[in-house]
C-alpha positions in Angstrom: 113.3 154.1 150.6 110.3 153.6 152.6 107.0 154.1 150.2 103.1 153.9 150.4 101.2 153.4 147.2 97.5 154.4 147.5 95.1 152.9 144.8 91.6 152.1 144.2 89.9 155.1 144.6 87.4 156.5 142.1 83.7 157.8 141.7 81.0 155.7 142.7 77.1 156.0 143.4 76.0 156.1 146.8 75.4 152.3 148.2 78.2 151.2 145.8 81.4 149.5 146.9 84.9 150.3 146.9 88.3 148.4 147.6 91.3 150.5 148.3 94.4 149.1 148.9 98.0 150.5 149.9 101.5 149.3 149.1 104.3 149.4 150.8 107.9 148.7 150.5 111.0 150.1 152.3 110.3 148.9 155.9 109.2 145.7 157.4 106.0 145.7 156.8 105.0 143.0 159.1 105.8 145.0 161.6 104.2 148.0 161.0 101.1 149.2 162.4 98.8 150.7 159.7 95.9 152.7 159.3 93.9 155.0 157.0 92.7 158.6 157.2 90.8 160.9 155.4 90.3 164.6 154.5 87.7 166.3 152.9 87.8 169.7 151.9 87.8 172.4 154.7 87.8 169.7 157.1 90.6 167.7 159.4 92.4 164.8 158.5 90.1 162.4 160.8 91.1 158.4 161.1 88.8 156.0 159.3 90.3 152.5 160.2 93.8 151.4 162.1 95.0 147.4 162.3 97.7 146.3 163.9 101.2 144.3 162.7 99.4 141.1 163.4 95.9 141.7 162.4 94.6 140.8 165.5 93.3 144.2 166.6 91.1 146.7 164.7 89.6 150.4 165.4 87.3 152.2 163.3 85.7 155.8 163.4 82.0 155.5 164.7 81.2 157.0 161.0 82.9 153.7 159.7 81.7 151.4 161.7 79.6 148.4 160.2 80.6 149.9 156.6 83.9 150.0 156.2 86.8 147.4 157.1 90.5 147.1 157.4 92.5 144.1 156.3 96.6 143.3 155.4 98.1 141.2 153.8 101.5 140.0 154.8 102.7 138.4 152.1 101.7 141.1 149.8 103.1 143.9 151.6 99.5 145.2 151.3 97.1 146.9 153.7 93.0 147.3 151.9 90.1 149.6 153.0 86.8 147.3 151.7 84.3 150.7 151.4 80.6 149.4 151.8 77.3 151.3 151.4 79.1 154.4 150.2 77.7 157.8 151.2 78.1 160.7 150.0 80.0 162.2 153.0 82.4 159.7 152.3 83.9 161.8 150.0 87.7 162.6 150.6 91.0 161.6 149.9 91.8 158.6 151.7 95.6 158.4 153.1 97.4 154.9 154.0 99.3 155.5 157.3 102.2 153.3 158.7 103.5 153.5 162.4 106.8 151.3 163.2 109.5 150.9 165.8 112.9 150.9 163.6 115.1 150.5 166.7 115.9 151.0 170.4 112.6 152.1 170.8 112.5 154.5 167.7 109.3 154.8 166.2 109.2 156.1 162.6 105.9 156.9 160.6 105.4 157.4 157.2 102.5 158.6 155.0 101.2 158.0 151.7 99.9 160.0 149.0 96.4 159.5 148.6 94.1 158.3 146.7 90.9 160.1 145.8 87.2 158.4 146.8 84.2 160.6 145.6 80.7 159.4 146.4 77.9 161.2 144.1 74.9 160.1 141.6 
């Protein structure tokens, strides 16, 4: 069964650091296309970071941009958001996203759970 573990998240002060990272497991990962999104409260689900299967491409939100980057690791079936000069609107729970083509030009996606990231003194 296809699954996405979210971990990592946690409180921090503003200009902190953070390092989330996303299993996965059920699929081919190296395949996959993944990404990561957020939601704060009252607010839409907005994309933060997408890579694709072989790393070479990345797109970020203009909010993340400079701050935040996306990595994967192959070989550990692992996708990471590095979280840099946290601010306080950062604050959301962050949501590990895969996109893959199963077959004949099916495309499946799959989301994970979450992971809280809060951002306060």
């Amino acid at each position: 069964q296809v699954q996405l573990v979210e971990s990592g998240g946690g409180l921090v002060q503003p200009g902190e650091s953070l390092r989330l990272s996303c299993a996965a497991s059920g699929f081919t990962f190296s395949t996959a296309s993944m990404s990561w999104y957020r939601q704060a409260p009252g607010k839409e689900r907005e994309l933060v970071a997408a890579i694709t299967s072989t790393g070479g491409r990345t797109n970020y939100a203009d909010s993340a941009k400079g701050r935040l980057t996306i990595s994967r690791d192959d070989a550990k079936n692992t996708v990471y958001l590095q979280m840099n000069s946290l601010k306080p609107e950062d604050t959301a729970v962050y949501y590990c996203k895969a996109v893959w083509e199963a077959w004949r030009q099916r495309w499946y996606s799959y989301w994970g759970q979450g992971t809280q990231v809060t951002v306060s003194s």
